[in-house]
KOLDRENLO-483486 format. One record per residue: residue in one letter; x, y, z of N, C-alpha, C in turn. Coordinates in steps of 0.001 Angstrom, whole numbers, padded with zeros to 6 digits, always signed. Layout:
N
aXYZXYZXYZ
...
END
This chain:
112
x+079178-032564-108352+078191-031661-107753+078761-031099-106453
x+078282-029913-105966+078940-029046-105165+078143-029180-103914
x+078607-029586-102530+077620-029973-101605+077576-028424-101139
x+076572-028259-100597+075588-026992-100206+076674-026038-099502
x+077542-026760-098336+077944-026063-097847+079256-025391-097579
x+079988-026613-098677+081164-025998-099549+080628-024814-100523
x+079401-024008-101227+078916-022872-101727+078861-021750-100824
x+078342-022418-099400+078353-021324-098278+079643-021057-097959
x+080232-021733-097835+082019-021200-097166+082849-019913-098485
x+081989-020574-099325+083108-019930-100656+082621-018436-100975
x+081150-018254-100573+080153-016890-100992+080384-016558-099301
x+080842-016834-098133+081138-016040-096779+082300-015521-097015
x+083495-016556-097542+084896-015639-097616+084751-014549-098711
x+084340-014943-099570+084449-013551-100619+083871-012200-100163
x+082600-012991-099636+081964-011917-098811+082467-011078-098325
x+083186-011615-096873+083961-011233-095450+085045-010451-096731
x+085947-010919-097603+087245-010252-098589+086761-008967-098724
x+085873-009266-099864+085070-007856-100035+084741-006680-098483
x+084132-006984-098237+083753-006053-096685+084987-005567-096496
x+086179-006534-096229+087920-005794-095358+088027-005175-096658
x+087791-005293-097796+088228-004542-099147+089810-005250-099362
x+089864-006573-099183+091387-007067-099700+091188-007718-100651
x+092203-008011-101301+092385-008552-102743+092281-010083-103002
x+092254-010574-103931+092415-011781-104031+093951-012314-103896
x+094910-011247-104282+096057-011061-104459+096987-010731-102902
x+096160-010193-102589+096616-010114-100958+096262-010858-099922
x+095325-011999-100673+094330-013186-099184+095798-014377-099819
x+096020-014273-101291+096881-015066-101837+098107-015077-100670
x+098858-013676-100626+100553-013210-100486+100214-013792-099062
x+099243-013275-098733+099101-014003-096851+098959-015262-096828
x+098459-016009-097385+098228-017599-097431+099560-018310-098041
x+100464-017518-098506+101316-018048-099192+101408-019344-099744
x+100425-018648-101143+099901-019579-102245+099840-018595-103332
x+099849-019342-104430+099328-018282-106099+098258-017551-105861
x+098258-016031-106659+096747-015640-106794+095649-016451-107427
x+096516-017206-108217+095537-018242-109325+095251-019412-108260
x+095665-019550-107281+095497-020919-106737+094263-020457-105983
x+094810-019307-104944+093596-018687-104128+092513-018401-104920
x+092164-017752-106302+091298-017419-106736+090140-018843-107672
x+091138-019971-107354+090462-021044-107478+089535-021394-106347
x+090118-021651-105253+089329-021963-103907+087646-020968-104090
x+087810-019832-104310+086976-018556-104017+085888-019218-105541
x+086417-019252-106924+085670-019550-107771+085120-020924-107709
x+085635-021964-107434+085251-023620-107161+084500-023859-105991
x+084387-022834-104811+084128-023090-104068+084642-023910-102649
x+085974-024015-102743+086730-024446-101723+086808-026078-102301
x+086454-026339-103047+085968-027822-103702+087394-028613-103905
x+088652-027781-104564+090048-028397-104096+090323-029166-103263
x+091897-029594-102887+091601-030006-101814+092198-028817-100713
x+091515-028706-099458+091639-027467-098709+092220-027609-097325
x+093569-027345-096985+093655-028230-095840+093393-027125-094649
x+092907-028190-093521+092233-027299-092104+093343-026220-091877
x+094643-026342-091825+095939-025183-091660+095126-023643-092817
x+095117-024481-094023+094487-023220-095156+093551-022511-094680
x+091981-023308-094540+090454-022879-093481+090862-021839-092968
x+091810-022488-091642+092155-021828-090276+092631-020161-090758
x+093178-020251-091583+094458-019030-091802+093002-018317-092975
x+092748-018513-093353+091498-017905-094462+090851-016935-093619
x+090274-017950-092323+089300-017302-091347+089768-015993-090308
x+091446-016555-090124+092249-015622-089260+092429-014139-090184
x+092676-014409-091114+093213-013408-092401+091960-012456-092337
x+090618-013014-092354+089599-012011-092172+088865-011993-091493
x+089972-012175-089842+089095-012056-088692+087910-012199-088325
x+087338-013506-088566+086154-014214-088095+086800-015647-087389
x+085470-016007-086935+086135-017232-086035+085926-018260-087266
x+086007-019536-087553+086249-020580-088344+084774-020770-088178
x+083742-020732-087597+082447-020945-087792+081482-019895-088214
x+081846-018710-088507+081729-017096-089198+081740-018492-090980
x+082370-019096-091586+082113-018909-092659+081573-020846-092835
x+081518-021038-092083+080469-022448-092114+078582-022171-092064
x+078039-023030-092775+076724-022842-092328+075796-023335-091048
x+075353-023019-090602+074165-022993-089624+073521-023947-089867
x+073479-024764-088639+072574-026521-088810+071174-025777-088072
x+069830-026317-088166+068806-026164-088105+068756-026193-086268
x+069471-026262-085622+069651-026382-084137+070254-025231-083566
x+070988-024833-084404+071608-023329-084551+070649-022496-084205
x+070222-022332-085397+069339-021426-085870+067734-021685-084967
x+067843-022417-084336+066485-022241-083204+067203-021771-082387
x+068524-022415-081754+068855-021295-080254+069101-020150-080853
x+069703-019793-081931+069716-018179-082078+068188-017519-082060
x+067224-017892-082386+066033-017565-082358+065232-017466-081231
x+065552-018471-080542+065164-018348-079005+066167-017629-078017
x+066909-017383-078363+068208-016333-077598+067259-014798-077645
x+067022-014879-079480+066617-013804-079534+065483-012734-078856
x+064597-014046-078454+063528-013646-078346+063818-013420-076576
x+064296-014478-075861+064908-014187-074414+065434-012766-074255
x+066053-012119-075310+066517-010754-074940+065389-009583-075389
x+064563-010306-076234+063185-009058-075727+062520-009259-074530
x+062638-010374-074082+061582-010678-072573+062479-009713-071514
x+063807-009633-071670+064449-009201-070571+064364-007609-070774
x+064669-007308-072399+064499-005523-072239+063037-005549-071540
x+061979-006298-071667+060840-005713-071327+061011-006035-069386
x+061863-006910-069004+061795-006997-067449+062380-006124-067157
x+063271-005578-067982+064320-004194-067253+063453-003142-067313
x+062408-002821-068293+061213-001587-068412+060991-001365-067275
x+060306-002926-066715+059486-003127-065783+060033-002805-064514
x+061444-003096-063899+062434-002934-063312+062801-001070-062566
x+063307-000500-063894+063551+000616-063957+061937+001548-063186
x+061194+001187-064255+060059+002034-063629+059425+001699-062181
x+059450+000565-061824+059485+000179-060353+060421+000818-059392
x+061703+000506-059754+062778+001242-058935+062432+002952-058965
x+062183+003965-060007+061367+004970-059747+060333+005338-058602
x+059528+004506-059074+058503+005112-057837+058954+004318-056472
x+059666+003226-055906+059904+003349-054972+061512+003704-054216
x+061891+004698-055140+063472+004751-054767+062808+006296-053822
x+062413+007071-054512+061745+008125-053504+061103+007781-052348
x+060342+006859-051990+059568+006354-050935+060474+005917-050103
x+061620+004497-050453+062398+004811-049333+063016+005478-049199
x+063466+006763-049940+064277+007951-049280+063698+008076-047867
x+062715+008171-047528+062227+009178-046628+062437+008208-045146
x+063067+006821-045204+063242+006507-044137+065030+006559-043948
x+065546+006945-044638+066998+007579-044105+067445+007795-042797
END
């Protein structure tokens, strides 16, 4: 059986492949390995055995960082959520900001 997140690594790289539009044949020639070997990892799911040098160079090859094709632990995914929401509080302090600085950027003009 295929643990969850050996499925996620294997459906991000193909992913990320697809998007650069490279080959299976060309993630191969760069990894310097078979197309058949590489196109095992991608179909099995990384489930081989995969060594961190391979990972590393997978992730470099399609410029993401090594955690671009890992999944998201439930701790993650609250600070990204609360990040998120911190950067609507702030567009709305900069609203608030901007239109303040308006009406009194004219007012102190006048003591120049």
């Amino acid at each position: 059986m295929t643990h969850p997140s050996v499925r996620f690594i294997k459906d991000r790289v193909k992913e990320r492949r697809r998007e650069l539009k490279i080959s299976q044949e060309d993630m191969a020639v760069e990894l310097n390995m078979s197309k058949e070997n590489y196109a095992k990892y991608e179909r099995q799911g990384l489930d081989s055995p995969l060594y961190l040098g391979t990972f590393l160079a997978i992730a470099e090859k399609l410029d993401v960082p090594p955690t671009y094709l890992l999944p998201s632990s439930n701790a993650t995914k609250q600070a990204v959520k609360e990040a998120k929401g911190a950067v609507k509080d702030l567009e709305v302090i900069k609203g608030i900001c901007i239109k303040n600085i308006a009406i009194l950027s004219p007012r102190l003009s006048n003591y120049d």
